[in-house]
C-alpha positions in Angstrom: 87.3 105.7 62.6 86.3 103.8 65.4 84.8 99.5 65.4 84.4 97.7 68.7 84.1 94.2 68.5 82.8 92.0 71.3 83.6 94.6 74.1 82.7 93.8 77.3 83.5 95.5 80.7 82.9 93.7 84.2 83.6 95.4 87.2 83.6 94.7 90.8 80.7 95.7 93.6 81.3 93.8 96.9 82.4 90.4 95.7 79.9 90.1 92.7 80.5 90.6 89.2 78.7 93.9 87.4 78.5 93.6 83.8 78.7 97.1 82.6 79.2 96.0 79.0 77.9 93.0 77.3 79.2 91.9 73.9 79.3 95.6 72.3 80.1 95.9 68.2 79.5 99.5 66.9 81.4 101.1 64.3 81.7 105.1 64.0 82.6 106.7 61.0 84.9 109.8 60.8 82.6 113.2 61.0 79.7 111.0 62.9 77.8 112.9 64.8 76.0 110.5 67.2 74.2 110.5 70.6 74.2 107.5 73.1 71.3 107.1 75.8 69.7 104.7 78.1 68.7 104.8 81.7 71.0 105.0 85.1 73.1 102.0 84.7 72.9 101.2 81.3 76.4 101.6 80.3 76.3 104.7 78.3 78.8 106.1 80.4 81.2 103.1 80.2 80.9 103.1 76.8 81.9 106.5 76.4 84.8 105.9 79.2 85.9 103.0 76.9 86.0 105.0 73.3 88.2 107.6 75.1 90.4 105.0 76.5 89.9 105.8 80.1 88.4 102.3 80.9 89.8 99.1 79.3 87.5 96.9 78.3 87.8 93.1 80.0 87.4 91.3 76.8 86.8 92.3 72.6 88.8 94.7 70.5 88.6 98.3 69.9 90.2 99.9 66.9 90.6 102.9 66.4 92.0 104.8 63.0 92.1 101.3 62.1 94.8 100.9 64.9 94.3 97.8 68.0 94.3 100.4 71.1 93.1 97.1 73.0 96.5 96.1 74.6 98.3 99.7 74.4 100.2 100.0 77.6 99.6 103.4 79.6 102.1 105.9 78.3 100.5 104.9 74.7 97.1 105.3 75.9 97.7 108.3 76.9 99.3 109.5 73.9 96.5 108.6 71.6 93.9 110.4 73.9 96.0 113.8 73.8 96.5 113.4 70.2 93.3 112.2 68.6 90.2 112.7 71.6 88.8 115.8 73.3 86.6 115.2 76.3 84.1 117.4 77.6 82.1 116.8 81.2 79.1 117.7 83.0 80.9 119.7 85.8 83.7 121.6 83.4 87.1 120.3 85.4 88.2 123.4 84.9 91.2 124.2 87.8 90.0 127.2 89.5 93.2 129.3 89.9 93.6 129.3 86.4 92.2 131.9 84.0 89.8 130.9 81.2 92.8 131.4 79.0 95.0 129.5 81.1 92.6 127.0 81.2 92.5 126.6 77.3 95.9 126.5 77.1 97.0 124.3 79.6 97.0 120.7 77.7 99.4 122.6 75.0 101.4 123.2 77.6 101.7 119.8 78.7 102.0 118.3 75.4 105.2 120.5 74.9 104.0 122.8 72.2 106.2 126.1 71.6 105.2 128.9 73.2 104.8 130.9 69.8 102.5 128.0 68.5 100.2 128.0 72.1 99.4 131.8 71.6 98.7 131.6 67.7 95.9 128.5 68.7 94.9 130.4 72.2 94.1 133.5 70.1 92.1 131.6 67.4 90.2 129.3 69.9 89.4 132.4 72.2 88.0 134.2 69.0 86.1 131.3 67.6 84.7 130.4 71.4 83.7 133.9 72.0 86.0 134.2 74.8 88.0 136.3 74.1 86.5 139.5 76.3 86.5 137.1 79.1 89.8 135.1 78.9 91.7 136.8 81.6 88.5 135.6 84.4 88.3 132.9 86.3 85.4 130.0 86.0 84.5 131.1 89.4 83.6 134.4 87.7 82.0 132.9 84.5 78.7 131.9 84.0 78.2 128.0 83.4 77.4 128.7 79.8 80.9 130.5 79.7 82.8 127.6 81.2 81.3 125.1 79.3 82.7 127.1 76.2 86.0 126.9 77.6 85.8 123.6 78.5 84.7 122.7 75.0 87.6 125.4 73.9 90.3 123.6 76.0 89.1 120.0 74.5 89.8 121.3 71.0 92.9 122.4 71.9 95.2 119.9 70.5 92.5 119.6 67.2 91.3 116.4 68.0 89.9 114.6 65.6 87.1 112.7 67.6 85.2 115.3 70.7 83.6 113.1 73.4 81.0 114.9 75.7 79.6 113.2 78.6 76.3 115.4 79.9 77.7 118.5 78.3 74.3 120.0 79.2 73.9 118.7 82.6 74.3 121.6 84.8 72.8 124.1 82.5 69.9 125.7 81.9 68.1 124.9 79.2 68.7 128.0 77.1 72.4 127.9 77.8 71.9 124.0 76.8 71.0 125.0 73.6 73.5 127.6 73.1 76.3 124.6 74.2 75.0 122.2 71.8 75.5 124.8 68.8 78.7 124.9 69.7 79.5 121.1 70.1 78.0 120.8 66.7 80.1 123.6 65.3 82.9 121.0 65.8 81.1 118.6 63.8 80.2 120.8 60.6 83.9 121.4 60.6 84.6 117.6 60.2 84.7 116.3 63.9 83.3 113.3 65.1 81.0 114.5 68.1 80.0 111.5 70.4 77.0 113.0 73.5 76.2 111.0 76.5 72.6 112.6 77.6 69.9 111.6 79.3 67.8 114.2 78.2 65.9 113.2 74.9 65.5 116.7 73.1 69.7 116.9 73.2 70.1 113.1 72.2 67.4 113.7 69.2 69.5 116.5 67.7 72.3 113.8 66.9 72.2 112.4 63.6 72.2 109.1 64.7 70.9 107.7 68.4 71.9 104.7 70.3 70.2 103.4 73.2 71.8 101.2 75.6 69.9 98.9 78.1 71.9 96.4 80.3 75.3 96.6 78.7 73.9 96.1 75.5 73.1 98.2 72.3 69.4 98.0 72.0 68.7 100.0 69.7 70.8 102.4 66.5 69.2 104.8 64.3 70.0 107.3 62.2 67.8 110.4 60.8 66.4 110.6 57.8 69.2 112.8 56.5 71.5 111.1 58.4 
């Protein structure tokens, strides 16, 4: 599904150069399940921002579905995100007027899907979320458990086929943590490729396989021993 070759990413702090990424290859095959750690400044992040297009890389090629995203202009780019990646973040981005439902629905709405079609796919996502008791609420009146679900909800809108999570867990307890990991990996039992960003060892070590990133570089990729 996805192969990086070469990737690197240099950005800008003051006049010097900041190499975020250095010489990355990693390939990712469809229904991974995979967690990528490493300490503050490591590039885990930048990696992550790079597989779901947000950051360009400044030299190497990515494909993805065996298709050269490298040089896609912007409109493309952000076609392919809204057709084949869901995101999910440490702090929700939920918008706050908006009801959970509301929230879960809104990328259908900008991608243009028919009305009849949103409800059908809000009903079902609700359902399969456990939301559905709680869709007409606001995040401000959910628990962080509760928005994480309909964040995660929301990301699976548009049935992506590759769920990118950056510190799903972050701002959680560590019951609740838990409870939003089973759900992430839901997504992956039902074929998903499920990519985590942690820095918290007990949620990276549930991943089938583990990458570790140190300086821009991939130090070190292991897989379980059923994985």
């Amino acid at each position: 599904m996805i192969r990086l070759s070469g990737i690197e990413r240099v950005d800008r702090d003051g006049g010097e150069e900041v190499h975020a990424l250095r010489g990355v290859d990693l390939a990712i095959g469809r229904a991974e399940y995979l967690s990528i750690m490493g300490p503050s400044g490591s590039g885990k992040s930048t990696l992550l921002n790079v597989l779901g297009l947000l950051d360009r890389p400044s030299a190497g090629r990515y494909l993805l579905d065996g298709r050269d995203v490298t040089g896609l202009g912007d409109d493309e780019l952000a076609r392919v995100r809204r057709e084949t990646i869901g995101f999910v973040f440490q702090f929700f981005h939920l918008v706050p007027r908006l009801s959970a439902a509301q929230n879960v629905e809104l990328p259908m709405v900008l991608a243009g899907i028919a009305a009849e079609e949103r409800q059908r796919r809000l009903a079902r996502l609700l359902a399969d979320y456990g939301l559905a008791e709680r869709a007409g609420h606001r995040p401000d009146q959910l628990s962080g458990g509760q928005c994480q679900r309909v964040a995660i909800a929301r990301a699976m809108a548009m049935a992506p086929r590759l769920i990118l999570a950056d510190e799903p867990t972050g701002n959680l307890d560590r019951h609740t943590g838990q409870e939003v990991m089973k759900v992430l990996e839901r997504v992956h039992h039902d074929g998903g490729t499920v990519i985590v960003v942690t820095h918290d060892p007990e949620i990276g070590a549930r991943a089938q396989r583990r990458i570790r990133m140190v300086d821009g570089e991939i130090a070190e990729d292991r897989r379980s021993d059923g994985g």
